[in-house]
C-alpha positions as CSV (number, residue, x, y, z in Angstrom):
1,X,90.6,106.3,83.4
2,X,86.9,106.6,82.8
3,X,84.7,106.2,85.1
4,X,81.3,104.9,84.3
5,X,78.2,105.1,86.2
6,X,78.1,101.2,86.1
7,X,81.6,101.2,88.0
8,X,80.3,104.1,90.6
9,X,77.3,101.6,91.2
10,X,79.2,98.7,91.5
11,X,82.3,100.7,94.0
12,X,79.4,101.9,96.2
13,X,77.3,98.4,95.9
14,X,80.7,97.5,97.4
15,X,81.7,100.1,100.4
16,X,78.2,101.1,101.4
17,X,77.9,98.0,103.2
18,X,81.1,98.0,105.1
19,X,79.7,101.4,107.2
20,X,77.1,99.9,109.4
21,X,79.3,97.1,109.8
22,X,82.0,99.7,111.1
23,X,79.1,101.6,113.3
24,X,78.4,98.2,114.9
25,X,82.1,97.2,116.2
26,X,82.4,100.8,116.9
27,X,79.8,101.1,119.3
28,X,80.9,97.3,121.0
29,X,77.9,95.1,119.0
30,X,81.0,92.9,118.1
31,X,78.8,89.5,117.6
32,X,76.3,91.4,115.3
33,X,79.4,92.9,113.7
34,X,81.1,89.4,113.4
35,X,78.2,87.8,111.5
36,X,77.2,90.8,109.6
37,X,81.1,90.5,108.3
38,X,80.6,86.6,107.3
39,X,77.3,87.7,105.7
40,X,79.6,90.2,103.7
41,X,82.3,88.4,103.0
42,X,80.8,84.9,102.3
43,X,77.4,85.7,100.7
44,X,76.9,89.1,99.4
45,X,80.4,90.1,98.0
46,X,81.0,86.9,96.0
47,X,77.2,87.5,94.5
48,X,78.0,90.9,93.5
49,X,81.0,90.6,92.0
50,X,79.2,87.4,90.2
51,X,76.9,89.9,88.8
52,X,79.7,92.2,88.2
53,X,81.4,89.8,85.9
54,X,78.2,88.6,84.1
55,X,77.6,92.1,83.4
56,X,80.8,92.6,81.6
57,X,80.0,89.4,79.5
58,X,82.2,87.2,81.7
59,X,80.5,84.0,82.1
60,X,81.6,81.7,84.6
61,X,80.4,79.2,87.9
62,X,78.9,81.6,90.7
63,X,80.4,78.6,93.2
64,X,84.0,79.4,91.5
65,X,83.8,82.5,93.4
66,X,84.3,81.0,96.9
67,X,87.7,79.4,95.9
68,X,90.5,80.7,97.5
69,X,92.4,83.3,95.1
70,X,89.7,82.5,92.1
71,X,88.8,86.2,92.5
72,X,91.9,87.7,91.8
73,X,92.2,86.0,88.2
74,X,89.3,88.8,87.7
75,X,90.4,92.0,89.3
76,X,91.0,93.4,86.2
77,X,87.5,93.2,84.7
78,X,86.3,93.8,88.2
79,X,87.4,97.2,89.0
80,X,87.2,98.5,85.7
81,X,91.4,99.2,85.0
């Protein structure tokens, strides 16, 4: 499997974010934690993975992105397998 700096940027893009949400529950900031999740979850990973896809010439609705199981139709192209 090659790896390609694009994928690197896009795997870190993607697990960077997760660590200060970790510090936060850690240290018992649950409610910053919380919304800093839905912030993840809702907003900023659908938008990356919309670039993702663009990127790799996949052209589709960035809205499709928040329907249940719509993301898993592009795993594939997503993570680079």
């Amino acid at each position: 499997m090659k790896i390609t700096m694009h994928t690197l940027t896009y795997y870190l893009q993607v697990v960077i974010p997760v660590m200060p949400m970790a510090f936060l529950f850690l240290n018992g900031n649950t409610q910053a934690g919380s919304i800093i999740l839905l912030i993840y979850i809702f907003v900023y990973r659908p938008w990356i993975d919309y670039r993702r896809l663009k990127q790799k010439g996949i052209h589709m609705s960035f809205f499709k992105l928040f329907l249940p199981l719509e993301r898993l139709k592009y795993l594939k192209s997503l993570y680079g397998w």
